[in-house]
mmCIF file of the N, C-alpha and C atoms, coordinates in Angstrom:
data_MODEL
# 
_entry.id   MODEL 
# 
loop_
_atom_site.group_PDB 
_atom_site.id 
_atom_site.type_symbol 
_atom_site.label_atom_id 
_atom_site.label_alt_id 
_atom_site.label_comp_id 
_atom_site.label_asym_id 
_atom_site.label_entity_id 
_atom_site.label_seq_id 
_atom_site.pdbx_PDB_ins_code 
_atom_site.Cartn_x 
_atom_site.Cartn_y 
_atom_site.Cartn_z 
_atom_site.occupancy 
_atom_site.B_iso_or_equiv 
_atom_site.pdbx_formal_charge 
_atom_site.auth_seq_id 
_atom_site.auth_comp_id 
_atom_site.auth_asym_id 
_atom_site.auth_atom_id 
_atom_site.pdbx_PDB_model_num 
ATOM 1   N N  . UNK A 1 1  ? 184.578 70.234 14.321 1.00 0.00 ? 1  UNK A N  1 
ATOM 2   C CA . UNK A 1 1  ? 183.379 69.441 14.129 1.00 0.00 ? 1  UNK A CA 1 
ATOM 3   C C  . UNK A 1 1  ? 182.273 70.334 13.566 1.00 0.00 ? 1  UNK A C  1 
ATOM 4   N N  . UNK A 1 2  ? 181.754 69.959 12.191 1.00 0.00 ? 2  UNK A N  1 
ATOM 5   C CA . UNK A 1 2  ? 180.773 70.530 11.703 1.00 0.00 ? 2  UNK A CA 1 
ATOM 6   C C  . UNK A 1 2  ? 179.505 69.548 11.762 1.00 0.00 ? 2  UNK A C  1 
ATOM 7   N N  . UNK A 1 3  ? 177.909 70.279 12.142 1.00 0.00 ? 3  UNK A N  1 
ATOM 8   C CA . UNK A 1 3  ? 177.135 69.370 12.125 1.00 0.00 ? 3  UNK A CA 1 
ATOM 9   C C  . UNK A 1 3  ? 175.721 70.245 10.850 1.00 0.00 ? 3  UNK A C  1 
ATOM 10  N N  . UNK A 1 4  ? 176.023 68.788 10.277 1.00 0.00 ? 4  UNK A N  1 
ATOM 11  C CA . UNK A 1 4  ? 174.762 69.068 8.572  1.00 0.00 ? 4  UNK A CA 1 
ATOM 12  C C  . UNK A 1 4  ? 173.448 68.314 9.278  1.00 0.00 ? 4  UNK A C  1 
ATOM 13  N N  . UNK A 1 5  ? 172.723 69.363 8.728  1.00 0.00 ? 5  UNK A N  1 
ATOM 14  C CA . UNK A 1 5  ? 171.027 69.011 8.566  1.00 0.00 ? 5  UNK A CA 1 
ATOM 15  C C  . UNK A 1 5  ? 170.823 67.967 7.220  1.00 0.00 ? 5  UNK A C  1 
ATOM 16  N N  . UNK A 1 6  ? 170.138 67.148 7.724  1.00 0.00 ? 6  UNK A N  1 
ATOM 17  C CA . UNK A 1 6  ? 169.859 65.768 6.916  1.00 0.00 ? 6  UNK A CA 1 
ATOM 18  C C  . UNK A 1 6  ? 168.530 65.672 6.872  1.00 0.00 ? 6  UNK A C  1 
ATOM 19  N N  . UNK A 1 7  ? 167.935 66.374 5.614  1.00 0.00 ? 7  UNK A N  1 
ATOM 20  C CA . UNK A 1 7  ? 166.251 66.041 5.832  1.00 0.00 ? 7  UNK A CA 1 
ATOM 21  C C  . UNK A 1 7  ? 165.874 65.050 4.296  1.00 0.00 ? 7  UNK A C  1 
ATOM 22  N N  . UNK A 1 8  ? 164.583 65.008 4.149  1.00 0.00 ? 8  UNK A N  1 
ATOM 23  C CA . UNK A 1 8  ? 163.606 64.385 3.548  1.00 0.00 ? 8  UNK A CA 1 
ATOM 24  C C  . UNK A 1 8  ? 164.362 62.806 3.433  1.00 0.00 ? 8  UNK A C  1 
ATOM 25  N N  . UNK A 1 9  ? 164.250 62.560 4.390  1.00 0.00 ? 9  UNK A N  1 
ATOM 26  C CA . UNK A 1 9  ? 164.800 60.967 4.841  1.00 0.00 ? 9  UNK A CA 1 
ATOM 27  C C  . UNK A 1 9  ? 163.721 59.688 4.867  1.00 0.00 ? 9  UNK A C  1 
ATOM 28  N N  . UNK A 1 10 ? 164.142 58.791 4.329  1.00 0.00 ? 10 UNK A N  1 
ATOM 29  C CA . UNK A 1 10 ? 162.752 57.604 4.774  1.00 0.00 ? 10 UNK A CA 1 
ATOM 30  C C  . UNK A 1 10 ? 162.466 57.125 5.922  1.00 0.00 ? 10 UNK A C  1 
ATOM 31  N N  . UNK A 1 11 ? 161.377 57.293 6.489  1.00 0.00 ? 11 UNK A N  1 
ATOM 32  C CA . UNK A 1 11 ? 160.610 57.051 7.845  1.00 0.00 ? 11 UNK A CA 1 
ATOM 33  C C  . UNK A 1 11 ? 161.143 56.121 8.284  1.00 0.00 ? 11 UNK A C  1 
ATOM 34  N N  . UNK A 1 12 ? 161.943 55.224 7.749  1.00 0.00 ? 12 UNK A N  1 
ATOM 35  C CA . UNK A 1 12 ? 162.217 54.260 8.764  1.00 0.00 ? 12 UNK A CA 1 
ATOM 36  C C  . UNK A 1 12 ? 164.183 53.888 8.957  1.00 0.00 ? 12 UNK A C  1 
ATOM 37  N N  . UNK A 1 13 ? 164.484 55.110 8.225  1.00 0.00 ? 13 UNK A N  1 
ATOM 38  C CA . UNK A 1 13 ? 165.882 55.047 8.470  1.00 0.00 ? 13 UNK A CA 1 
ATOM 39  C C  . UNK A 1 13 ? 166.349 55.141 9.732  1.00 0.00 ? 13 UNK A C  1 
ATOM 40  N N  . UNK A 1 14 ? 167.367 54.003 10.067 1.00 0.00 ? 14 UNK A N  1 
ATOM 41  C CA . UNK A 1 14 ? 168.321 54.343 11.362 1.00 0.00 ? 14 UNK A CA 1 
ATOM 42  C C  . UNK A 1 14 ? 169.234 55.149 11.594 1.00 0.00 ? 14 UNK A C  1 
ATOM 43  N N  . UNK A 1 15 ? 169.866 55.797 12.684 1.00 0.00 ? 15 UNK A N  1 
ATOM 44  C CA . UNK A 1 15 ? 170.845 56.516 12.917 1.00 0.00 ? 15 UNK A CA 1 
ATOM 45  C C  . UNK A 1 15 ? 172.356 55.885 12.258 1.00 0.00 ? 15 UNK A C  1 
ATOM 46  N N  . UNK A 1 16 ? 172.137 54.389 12.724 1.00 0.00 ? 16 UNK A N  1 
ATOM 47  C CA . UNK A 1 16 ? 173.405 53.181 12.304 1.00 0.00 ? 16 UNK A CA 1 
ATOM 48  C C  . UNK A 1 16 ? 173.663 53.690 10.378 1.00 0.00 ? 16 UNK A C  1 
ATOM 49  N N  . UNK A 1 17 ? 172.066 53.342 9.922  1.00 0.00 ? 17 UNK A N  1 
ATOM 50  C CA . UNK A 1 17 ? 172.365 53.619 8.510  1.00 0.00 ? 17 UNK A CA 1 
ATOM 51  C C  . UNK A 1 17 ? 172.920 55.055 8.317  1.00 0.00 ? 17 UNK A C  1 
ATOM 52  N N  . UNK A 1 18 ? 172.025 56.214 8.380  1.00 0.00 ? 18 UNK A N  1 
ATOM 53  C CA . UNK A 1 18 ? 172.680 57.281 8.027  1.00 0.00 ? 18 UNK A CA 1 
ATOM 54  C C  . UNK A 1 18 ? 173.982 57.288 8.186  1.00 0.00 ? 18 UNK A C  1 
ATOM 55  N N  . UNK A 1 19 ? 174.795 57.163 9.284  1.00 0.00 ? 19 UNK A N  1 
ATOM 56  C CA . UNK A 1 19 ? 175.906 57.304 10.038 1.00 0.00 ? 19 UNK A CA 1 
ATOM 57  C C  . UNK A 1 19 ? 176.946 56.510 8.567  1.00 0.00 ? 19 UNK A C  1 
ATOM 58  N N  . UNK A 1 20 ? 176.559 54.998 8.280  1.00 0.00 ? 20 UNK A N  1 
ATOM 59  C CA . UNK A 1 20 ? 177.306 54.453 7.455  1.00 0.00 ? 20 UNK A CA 1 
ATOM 60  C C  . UNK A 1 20 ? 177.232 55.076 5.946  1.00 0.00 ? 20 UNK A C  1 
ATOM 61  N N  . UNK A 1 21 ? 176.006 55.643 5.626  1.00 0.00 ? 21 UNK A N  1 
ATOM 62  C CA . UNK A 1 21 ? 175.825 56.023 4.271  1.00 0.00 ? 21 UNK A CA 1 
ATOM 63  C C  . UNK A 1 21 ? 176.977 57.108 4.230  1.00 0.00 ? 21 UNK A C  1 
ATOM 64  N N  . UNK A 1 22 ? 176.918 57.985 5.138  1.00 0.00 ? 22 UNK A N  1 
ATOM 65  C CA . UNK A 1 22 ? 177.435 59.576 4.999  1.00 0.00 ? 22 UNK A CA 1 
ATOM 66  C C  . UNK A 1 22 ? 179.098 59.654 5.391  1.00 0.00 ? 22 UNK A C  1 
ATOM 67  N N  . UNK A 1 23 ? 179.276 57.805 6.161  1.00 0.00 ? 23 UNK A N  1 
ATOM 68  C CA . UNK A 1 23 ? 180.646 57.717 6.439  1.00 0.00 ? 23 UNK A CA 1 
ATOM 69  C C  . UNK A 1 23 ? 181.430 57.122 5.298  1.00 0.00 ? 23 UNK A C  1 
ATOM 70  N N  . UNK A 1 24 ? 181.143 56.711 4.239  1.00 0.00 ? 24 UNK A N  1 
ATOM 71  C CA . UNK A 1 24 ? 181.483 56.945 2.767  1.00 0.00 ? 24 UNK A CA 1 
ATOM 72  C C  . UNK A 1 24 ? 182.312 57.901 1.998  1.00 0.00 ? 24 UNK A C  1 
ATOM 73  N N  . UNK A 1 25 ? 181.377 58.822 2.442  1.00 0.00 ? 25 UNK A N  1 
ATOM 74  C CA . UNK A 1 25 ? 182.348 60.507 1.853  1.00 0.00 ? 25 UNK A CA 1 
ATOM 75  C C  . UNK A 1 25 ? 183.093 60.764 2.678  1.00 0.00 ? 25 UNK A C  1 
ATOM 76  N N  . UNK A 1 26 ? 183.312 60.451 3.928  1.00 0.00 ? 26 UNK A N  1 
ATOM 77  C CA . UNK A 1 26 ? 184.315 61.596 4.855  1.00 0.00 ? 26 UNK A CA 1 
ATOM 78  C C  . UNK A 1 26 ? 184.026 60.588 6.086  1.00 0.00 ? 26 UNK A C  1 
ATOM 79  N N  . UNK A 1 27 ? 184.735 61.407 7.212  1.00 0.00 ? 27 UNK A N  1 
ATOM 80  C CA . UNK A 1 27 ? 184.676 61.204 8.563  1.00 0.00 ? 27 UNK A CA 1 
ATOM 81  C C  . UNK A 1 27 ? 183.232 61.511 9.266  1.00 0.00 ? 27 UNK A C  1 
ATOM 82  N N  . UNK A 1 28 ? 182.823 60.467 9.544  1.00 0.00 ? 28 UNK A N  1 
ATOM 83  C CA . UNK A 1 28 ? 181.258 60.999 10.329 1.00 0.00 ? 28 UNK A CA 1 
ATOM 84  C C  . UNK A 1 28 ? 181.600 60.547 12.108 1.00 0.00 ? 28 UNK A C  1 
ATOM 85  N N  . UNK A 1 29 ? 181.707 61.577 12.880 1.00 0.00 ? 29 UNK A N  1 
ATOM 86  C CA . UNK A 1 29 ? 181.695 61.526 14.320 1.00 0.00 ? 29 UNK A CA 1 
ATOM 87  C C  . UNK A 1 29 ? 180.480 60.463 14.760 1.00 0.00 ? 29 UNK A C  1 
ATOM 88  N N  . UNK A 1 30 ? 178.826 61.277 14.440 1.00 0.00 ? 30 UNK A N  1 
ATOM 89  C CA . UNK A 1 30 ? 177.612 60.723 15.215 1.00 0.00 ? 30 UNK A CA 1 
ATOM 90  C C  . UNK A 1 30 ? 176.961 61.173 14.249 1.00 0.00 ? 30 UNK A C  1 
ATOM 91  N N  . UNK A 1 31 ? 175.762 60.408 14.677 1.00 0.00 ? 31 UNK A N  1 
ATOM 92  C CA . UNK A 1 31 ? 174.397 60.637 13.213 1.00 0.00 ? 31 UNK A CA 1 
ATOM 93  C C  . UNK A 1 31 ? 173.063 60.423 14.566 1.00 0.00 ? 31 UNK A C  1 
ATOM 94  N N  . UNK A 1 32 ? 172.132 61.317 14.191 1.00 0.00 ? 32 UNK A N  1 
ATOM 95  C CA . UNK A 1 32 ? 171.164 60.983 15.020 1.00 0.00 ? 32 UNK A CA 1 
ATOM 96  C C  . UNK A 1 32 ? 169.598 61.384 13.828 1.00 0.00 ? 32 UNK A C  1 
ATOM 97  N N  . UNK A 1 33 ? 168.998 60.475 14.316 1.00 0.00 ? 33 UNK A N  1 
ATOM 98  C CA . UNK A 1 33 ? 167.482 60.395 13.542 1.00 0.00 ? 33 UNK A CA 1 
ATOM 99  C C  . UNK A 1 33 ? 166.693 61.581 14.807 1.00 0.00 ? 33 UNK A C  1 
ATOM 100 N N  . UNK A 1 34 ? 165.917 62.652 14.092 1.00 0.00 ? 34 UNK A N  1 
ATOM 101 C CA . UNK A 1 34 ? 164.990 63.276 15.171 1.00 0.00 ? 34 UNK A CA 1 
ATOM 102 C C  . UNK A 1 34 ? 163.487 62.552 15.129 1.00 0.00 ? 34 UNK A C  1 
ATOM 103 N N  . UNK A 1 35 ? 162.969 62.199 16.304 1.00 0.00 ? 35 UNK A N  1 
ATOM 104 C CA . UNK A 1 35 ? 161.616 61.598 16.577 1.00 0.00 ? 35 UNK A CA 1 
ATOM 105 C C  . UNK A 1 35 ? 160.453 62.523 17.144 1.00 0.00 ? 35 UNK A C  1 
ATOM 106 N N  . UNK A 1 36 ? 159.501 62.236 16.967 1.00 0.00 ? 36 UNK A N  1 
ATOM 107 C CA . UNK A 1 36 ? 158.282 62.365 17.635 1.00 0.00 ? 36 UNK A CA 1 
ATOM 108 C C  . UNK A 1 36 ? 158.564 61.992 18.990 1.00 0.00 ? 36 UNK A C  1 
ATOM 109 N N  . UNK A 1 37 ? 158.236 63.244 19.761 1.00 0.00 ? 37 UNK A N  1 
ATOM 110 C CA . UNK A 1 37 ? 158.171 62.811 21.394 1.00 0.00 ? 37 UNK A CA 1 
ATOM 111 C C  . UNK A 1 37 ? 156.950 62.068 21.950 1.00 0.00 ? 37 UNK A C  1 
ATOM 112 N N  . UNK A 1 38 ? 156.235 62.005 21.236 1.00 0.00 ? 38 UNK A N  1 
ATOM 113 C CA . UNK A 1 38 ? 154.477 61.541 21.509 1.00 0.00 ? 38 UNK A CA 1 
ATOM 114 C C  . UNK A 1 38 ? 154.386 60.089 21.408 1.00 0.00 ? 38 UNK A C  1 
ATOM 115 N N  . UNK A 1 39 ? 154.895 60.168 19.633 1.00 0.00 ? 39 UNK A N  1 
ATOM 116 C CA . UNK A 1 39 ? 154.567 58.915 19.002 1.00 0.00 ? 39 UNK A CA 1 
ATOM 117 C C  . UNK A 1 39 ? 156.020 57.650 18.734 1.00 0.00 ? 39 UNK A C  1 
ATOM 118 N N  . UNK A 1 40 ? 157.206 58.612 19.102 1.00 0.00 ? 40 UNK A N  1 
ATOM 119 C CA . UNK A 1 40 ? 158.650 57.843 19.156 1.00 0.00 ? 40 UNK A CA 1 
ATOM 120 C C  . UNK A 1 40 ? 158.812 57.834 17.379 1.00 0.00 ? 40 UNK A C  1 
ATOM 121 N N  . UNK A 1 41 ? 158.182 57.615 16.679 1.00 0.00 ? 41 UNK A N  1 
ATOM 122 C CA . UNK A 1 41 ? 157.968 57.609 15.074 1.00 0.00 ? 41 UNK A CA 1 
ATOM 123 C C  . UNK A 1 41 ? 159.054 58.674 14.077 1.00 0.00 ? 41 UNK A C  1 
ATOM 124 N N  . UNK A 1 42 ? 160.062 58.266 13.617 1.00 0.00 ? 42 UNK A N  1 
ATOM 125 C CA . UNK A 1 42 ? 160.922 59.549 12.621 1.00 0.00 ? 42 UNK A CA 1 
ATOM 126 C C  . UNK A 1 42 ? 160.172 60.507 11.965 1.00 0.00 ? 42 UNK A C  1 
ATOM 127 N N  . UNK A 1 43 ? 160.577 61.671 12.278 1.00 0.00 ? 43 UNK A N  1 
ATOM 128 C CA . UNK A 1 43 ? 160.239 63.014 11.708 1.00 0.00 ? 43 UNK A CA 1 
ATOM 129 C C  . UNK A 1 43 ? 160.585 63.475 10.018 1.00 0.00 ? 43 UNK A C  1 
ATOM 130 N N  . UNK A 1 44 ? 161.913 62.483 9.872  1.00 0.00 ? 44 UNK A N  1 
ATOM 131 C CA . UNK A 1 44 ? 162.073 62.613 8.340  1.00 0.00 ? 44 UNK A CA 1 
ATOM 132 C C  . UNK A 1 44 ? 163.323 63.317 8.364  1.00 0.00 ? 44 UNK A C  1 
ATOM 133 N N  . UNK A 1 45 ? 163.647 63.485 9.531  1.00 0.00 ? 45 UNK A N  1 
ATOM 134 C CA . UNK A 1 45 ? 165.043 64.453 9.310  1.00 0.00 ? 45 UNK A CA 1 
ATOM 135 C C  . UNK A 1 45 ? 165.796 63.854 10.170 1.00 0.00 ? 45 UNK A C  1 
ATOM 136 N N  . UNK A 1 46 ? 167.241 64.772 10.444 1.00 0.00 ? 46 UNK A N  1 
ATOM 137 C CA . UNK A 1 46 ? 168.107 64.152 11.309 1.00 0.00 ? 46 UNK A CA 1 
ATOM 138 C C  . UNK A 1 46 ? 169.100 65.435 11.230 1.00 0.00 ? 46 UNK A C  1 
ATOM 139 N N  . UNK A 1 47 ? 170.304 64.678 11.892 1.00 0.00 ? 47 UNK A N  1 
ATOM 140 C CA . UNK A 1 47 ? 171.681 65.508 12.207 1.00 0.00 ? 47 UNK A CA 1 
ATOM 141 C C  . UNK A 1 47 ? 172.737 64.668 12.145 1.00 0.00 ? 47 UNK A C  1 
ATOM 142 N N  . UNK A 1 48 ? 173.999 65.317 11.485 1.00 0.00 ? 48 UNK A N  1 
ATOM 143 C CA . UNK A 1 48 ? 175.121 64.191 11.303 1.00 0.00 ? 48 UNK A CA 1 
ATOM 144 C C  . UNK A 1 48 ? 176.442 65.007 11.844 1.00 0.00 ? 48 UNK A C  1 
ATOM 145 N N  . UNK A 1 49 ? 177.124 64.786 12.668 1.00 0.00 ? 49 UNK A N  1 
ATOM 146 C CA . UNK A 1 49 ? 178.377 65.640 13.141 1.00 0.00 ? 49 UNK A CA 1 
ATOM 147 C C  . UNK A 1 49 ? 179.362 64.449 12.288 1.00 0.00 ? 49 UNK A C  1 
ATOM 148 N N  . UNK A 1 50 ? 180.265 65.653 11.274 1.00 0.00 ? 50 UNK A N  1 
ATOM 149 C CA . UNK A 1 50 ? 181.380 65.597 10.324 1.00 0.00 ? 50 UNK A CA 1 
ATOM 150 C C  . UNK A 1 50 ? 182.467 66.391 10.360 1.00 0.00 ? 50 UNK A C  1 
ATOM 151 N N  . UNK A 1 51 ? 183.771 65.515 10.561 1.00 0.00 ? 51 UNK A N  1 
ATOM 152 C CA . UNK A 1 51 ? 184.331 66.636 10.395 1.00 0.00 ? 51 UNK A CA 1 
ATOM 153 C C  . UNK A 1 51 ? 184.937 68.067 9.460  1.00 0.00 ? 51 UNK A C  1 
ATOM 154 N N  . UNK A 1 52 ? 185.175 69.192 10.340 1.00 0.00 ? 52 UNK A N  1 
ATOM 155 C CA . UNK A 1 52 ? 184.995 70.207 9.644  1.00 0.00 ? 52 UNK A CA 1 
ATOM 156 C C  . UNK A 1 52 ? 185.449 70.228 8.042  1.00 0.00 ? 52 UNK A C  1 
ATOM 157 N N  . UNK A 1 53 ? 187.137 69.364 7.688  1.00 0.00 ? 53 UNK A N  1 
ATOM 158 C CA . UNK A 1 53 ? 187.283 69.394 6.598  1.00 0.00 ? 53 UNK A CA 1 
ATOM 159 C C  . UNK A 1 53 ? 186.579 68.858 5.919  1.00 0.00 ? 53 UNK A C  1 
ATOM 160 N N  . UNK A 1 54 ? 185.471 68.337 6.101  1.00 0.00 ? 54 UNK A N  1 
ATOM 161 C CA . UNK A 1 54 ? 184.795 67.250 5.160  1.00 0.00 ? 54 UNK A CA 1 
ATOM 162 C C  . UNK A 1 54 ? 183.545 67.771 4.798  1.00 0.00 ? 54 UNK A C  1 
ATOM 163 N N  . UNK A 1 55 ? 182.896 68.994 6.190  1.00 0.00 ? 55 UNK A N  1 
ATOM 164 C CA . UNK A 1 55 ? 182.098 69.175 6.200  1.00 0.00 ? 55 UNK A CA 1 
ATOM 165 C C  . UNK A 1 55 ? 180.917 69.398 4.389  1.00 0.00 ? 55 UNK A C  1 
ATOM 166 N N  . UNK A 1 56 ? 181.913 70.821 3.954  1.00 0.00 ? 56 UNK A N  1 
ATOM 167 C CA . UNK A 1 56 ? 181.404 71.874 2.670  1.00 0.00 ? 56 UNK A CA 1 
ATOM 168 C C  . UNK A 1 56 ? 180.616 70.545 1.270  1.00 0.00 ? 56 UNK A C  1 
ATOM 169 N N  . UNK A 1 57 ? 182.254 69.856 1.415  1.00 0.00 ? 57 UNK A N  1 
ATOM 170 C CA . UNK A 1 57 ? 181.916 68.971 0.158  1.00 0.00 ? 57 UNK A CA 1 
ATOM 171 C C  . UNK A 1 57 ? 181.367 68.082 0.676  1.00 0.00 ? 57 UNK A C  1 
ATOM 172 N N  . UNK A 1 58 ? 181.119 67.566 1.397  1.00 0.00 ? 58 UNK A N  1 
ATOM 173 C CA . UNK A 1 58 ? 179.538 66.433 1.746  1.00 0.00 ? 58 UNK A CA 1 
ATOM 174 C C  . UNK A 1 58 ? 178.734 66.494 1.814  1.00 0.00 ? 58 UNK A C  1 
ATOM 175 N N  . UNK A 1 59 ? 178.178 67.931 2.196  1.00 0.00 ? 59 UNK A N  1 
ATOM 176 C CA . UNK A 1 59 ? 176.828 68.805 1.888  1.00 0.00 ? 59 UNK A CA 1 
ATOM 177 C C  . UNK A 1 59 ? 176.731 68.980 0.187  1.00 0.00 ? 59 UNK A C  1 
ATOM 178 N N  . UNK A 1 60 ? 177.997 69.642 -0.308 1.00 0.00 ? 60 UNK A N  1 
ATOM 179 C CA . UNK A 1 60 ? 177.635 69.333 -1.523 1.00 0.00 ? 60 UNK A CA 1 
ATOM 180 C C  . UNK A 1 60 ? 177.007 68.610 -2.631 1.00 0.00 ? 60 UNK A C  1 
ATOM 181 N N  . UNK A 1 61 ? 178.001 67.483 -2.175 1.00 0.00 ? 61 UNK A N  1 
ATOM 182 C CA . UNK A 1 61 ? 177.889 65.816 -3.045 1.00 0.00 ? 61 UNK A CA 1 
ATOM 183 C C  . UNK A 1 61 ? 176.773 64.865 -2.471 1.00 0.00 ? 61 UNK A C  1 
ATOM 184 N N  . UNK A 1 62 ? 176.240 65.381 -1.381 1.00 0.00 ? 62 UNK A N  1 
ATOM 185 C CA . UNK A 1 62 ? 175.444 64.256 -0.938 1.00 0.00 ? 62 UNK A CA 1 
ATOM 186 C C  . UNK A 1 62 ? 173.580 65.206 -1.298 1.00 0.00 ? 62 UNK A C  1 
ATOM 187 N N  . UNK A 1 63 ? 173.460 66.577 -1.136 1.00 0.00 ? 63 UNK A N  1 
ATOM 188 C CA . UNK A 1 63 ? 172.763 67.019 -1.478 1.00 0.00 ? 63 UNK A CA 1 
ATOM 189 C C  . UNK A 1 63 ? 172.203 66.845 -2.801 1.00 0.00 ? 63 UNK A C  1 
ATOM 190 N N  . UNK A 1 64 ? 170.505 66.235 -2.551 1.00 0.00 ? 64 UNK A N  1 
ATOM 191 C CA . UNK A 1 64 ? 169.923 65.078 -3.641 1.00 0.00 ? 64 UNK A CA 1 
ATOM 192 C C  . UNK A 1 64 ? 170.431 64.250 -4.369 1.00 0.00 ? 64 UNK A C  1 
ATOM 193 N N  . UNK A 1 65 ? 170.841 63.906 -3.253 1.00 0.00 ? 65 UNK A N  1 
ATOM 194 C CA . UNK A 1 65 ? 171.385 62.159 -3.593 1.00 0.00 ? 65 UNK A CA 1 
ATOM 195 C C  . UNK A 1 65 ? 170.350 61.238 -3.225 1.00 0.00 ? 65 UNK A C  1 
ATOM 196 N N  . UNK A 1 66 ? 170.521 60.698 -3.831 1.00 0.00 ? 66 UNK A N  1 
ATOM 197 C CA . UNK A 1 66 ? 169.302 59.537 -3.408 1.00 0.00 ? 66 UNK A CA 1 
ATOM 198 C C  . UNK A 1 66 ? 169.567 58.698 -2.815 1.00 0.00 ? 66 UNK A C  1 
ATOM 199 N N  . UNK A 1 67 ? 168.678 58.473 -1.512 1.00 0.00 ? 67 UNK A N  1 
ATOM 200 C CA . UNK A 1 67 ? 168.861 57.722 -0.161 1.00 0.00 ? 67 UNK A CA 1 
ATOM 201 C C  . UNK A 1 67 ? 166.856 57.229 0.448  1.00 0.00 ? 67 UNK A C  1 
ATOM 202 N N  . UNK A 1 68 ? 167.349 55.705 -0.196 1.00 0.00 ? 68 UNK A N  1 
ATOM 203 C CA . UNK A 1 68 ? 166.113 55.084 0.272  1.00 0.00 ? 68 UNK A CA 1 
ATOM 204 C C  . UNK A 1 68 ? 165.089 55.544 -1.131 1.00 0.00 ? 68 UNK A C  1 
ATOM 205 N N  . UNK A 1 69 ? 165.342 55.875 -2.542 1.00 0.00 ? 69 UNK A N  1 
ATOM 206 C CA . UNK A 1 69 ? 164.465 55.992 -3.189 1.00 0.00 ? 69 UNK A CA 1 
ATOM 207 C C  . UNK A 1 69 ? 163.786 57.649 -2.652 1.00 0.00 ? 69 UNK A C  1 
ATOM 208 N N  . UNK A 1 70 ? 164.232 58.413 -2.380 1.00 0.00 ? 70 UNK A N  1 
ATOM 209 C CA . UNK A 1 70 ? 164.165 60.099 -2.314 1.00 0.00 ? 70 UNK A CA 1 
ATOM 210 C C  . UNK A 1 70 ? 165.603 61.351 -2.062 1.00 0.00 ? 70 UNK A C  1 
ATOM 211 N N  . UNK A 1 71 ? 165.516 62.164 -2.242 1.00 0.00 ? 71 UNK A N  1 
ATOM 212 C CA . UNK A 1 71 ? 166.739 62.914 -2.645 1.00 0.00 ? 71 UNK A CA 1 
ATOM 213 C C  . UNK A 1 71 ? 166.339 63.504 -1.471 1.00 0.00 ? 71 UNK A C  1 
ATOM 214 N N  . UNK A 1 72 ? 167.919 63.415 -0.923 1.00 0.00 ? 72 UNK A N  1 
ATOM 215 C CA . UNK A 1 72 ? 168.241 63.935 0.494  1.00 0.00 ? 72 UNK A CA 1 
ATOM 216 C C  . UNK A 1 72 ? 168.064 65.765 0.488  1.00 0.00 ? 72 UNK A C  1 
ATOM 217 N N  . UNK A 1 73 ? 167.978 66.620 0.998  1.00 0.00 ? 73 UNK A N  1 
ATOM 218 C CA . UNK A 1 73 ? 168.199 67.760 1.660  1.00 0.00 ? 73 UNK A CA 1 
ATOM 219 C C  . UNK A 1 73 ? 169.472 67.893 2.408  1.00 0.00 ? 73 UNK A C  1 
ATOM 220 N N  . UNK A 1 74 ? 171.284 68.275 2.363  1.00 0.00 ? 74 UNK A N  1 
ATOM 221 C CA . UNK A 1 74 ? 172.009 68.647 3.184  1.00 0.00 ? 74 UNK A CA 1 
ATOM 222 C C  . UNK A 1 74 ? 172.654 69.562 3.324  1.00 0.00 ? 74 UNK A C  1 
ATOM 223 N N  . UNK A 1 75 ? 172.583 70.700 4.510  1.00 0.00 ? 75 UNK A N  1 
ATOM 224 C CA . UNK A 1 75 ? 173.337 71.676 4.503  1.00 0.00 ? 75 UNK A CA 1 
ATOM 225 C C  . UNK A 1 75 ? 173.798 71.687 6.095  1.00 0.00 ? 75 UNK A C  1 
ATOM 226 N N  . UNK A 1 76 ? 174.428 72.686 5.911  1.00 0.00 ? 76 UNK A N  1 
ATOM 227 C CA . UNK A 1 76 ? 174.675 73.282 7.427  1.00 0.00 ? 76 UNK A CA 1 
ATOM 228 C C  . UNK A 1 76 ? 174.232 73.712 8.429  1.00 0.00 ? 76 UNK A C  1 
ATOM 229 N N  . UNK A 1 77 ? 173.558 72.763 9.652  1.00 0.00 ? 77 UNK A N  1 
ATOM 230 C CA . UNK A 1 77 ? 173.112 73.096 10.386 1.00 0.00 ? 77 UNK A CA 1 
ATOM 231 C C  . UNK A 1 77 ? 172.969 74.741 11.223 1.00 0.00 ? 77 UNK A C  1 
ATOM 232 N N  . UNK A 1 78 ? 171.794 75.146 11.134 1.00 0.00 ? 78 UNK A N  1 
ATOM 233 C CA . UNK A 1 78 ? 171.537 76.299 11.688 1.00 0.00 ? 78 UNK A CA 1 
ATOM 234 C C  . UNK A 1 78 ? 171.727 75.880 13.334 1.00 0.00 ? 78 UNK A C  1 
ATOM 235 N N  . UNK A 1 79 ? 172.194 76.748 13.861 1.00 0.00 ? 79 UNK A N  1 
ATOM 236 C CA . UNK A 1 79 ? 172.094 77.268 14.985 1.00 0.00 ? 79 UNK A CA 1 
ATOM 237 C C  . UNK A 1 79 ? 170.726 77.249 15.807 1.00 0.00 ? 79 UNK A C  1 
ATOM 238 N N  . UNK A 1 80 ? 170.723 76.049 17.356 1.00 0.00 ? 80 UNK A N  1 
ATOM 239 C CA . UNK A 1 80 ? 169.024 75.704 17.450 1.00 0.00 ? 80 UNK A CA 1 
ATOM 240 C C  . UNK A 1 80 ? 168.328 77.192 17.502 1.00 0.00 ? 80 UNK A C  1 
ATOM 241 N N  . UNK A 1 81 ? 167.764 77.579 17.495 1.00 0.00 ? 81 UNK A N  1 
ATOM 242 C CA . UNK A 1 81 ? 166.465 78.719 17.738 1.00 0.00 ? 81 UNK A CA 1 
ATOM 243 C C  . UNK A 1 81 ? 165.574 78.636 19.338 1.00 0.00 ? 81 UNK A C  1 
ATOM 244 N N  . UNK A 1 82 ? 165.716 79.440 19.682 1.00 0.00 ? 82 UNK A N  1 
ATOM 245 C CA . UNK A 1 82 ? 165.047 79.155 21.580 1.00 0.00 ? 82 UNK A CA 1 
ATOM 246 C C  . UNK A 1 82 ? 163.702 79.838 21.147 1.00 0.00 ? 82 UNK A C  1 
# 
């Protein structure tokens, strides 16, 4: 299981959508939208767990692609930071 960073996303995308857009190219496990803890409101980014064979070339092919009228950001999730 590989998990890609999914940014410059439209504010009002769902987890459901991402999940279906990105399950297109490959196997998508889970998709999650990150929020504002304050305001509950999307941050613009997210996280998508894919699997590993699928991972390289879906970052590839999906990187600025256009999703919602703006070109996505996808790579390989970094490792969180404490």
């Amino acid at each position: 299981m590989t998990t890609l960073y999914v940014g410059n996303l439209p504010w009002n995308t769902t987890a459901d959508e991402l999940g279906e857009f990105f399950g297109s190219y490959g196997r998508v496990e889970s998709s999650r939208i990150i929020t504002d803890r304050e305001t509950g409101r999307s941050r613009g980014f997210g996280f998508i767990e894919v699997g590993e064979e699928d991972a390289a070339r879906m970052a590839a092919e999906l990187n600025g692609k256009d999703f919602g009228g703006r070109p996505l950001t996808v790579n390989e999730a970094k490792p969180k930071q404490v």
